[in-house]
N, C-alpha and C positions, 0 to 999 in steps of 0.2 A: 268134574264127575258127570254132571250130565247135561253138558257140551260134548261128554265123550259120547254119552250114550245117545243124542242127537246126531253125530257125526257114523257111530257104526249102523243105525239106523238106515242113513242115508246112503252108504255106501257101495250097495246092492245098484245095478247096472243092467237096463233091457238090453238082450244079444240079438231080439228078433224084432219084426214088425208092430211096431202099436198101436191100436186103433182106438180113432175118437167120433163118438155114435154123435150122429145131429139131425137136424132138419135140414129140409133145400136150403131154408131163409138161412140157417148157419154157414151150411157151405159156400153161399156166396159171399156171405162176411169173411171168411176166412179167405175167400180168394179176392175178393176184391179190395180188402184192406190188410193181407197179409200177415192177420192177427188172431188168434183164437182169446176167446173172452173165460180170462181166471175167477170166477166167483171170488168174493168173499164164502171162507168155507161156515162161517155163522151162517147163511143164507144158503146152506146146500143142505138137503133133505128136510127140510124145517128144522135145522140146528142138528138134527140124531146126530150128525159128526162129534160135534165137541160134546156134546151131553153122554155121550157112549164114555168118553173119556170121566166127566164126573160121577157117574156110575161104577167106575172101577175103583176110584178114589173113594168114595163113599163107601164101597165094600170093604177097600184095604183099613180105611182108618174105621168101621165099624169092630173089625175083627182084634184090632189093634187095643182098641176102648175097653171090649169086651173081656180080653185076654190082662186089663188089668193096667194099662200103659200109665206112668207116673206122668204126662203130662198131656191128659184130653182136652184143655184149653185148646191148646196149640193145632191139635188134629181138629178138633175141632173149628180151629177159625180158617185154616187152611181148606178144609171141605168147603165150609161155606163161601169162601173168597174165589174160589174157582169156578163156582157156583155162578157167583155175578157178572165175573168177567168172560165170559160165554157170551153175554149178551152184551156188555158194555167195556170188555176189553179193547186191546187193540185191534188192529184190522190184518188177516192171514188170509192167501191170494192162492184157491189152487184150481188148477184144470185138472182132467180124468181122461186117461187114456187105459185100455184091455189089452190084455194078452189077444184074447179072440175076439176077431172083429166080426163073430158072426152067430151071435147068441140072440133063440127069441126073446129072452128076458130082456137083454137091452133096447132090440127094435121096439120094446114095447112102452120099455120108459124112458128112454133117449131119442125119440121119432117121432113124429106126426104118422098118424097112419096114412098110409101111402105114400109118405114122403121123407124116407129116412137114406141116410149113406153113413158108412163108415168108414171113415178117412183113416188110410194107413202110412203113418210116417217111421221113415229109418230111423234106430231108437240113437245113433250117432252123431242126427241132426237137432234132432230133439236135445239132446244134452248139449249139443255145442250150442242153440240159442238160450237156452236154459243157463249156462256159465256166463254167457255175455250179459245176461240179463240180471243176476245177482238171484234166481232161483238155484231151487234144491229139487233133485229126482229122486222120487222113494218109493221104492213095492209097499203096499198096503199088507199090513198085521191083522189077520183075522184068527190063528188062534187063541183060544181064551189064557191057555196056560200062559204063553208065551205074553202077552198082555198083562195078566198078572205079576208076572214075573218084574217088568218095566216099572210097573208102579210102585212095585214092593219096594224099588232101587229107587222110586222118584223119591217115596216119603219119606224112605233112610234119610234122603240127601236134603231132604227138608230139614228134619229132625239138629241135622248136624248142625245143619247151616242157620235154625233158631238157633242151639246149642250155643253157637261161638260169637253170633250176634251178641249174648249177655254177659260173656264174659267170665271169670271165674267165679265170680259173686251169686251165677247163674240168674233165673229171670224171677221178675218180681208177676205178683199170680197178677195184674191188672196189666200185662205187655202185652200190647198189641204188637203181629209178626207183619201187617200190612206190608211193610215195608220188605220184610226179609223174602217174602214170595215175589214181590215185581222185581226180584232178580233174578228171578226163573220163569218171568212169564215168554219170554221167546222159544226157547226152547220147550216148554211146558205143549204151545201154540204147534210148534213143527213135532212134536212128539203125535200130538193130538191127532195130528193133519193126515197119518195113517194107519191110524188104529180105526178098525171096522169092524162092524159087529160081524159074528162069525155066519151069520147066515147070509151075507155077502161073499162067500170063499167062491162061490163060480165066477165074478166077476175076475179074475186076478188082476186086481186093478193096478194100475201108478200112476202117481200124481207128480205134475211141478208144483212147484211150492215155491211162495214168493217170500221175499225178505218180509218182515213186519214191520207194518206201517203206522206209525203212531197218532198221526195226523186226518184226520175224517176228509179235511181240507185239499189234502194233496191233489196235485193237479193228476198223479196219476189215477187218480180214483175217478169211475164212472159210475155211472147209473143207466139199469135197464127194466122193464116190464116185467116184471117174475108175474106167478099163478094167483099172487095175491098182496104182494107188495111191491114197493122199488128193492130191487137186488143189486149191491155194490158190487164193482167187476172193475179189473185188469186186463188191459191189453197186451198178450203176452205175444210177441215179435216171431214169426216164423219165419223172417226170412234174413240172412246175415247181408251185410255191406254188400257183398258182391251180389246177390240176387234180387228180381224183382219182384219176385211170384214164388212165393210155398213151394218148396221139393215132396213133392206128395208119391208115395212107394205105390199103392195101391188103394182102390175104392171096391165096399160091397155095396150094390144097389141095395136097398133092403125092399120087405115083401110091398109089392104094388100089383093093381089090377093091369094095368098098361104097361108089361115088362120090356115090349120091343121099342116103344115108342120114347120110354121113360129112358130106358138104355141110349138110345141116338140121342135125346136132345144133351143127357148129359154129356157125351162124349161130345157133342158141337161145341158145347158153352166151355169146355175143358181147353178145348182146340185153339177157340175165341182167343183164351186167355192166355193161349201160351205154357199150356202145362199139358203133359204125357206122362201118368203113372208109368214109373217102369215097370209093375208088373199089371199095367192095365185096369179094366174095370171088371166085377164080378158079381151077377147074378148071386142075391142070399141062397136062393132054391127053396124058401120057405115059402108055402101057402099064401097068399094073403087070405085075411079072415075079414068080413066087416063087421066091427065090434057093434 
């Protein structure tokens, strides 16, 4: 049940260009080591990702309590187990790429001022590294109904799934379900990874999404400088067997005082490496502003 509903989730397919906002310093990571870096998503926006999701949970089983439900233990310890594991779960690996690669709201929190690009990749590359890599491509969920609706399905499928853990005798009132939820904490995890709050809907975001990681240890796990802590991160492979260098579709300069000068050096350093956006590079045409 919802391994299915993890899978028609997923199932949705970019047909156009997707862009991924960065800084210079990003772009040359990604060109020079052929890699874009997957956050851990606990470490993206201070947690609002997965915390958005125990917010919905919290509302569904409040309403559920409220309306009378023969078994609030249970909603009960399930609200707060998901609670925890936000912070001390497993480890879930995702990058962010737009529909539109050329919104001021991103130049503004995806960039260094003066120093931003929007990397646009064919969404057909992107999925073929994403399959070879044991990721997931998913459009982000930002209406509320439609969110609710998911959870309403998740808790069902809790409910059941205590339910048959007990057996006919049903459950004794001191059961702990610990156990009966870490068999939906993966899916739980990739559910999470793109439900967004709805005041996000400009962005039309999509994410890769990595396998879950159970291990803190694993060698694929890194570590980088975030705003105010170390943030764990994924090397997510952009380029397959046969290539050397990222197949990059197109770049927006984003807003800079130096737009002739900013334009040539990046198309030198582009040249340098051996890469030609096929549809070139593109001037945002936004103001810059000095904040």
């Amino acid at each position: 049940m919802i391994q299915e509903i993890t899978r028609k989730l997923y199932s949705d397919t970019p047909n156009e260009t997707i862009y991924h906002y960065t800084t210079f310093s990003g772009l040359l990571g990604i060109v020079e080591r052929g890699a874009l870096w997957a956050s851990d998503i606990r470490y993206m926006n201070d947690s609002a990702e997965l915390n958005h999701m125990v917010a919905l949970i919290r509302e569904e089983v409040g309403e559920r309590i409220e309306l009378g439900h023969p078994n609030p233990k249970l909603l009960t310890q399930f609200q707060d187990w998901i609670a925890r594991r936000v912070t001390n779960g497993h480890m879930l690996f995702a990058g962010s790429f737009r529909a539109n690669g050329n919104l001021l709201s991103q130049w503004r929190g995806y960039s260094e001022l003066g120093k931003g690009v929007s990397i646009g990749f064919d969404p057909r590359h992107i999925l073929t590294c994403a399959r070879a890599q044991g990721f997931m491509v998913g459009k982000c969920i930002y209406d509320h109904t439609q969110q609710r609706s998911l959870i309403h399905q998740i808790v069902d499928f809790v409910e059941d799934l205590a339910a048959r853990s007990c057996g006919t005798h049903g459950c004794r009132d001191d059961r702990i379900f610990a156990e009966v939820f870490e068999q939906i904490e993966s899916d739980l995890l990739r559910i999470a990874a793109i439900l967004k709050h709805p005041s996000f809907q400009e962005e039309e975001e999509w994410r890769i999404v990595s396998p879950v990681i159970t291990d803190f240890k694993d060698a694929a796990v890194h570590y980088r400088e975030g705003t105010s802590m170390l943030v764990p991160y994924f090397e997510f492979s952009l380029v397959t067997p046969k290539e050397t260098v990222p197949k990059l579709q197109h770049i927006f300069l984003g807003p800079t005082p130096n737009i002739s000068l900013s334009m040539n050096s990046l198309s030198m350093y582009l040249a340098k490496a051996g890469i030609s956006p096929r549809r070139g590079i593109t001037y945002c045409q936004i103001p810059y502003r000095q904040r």
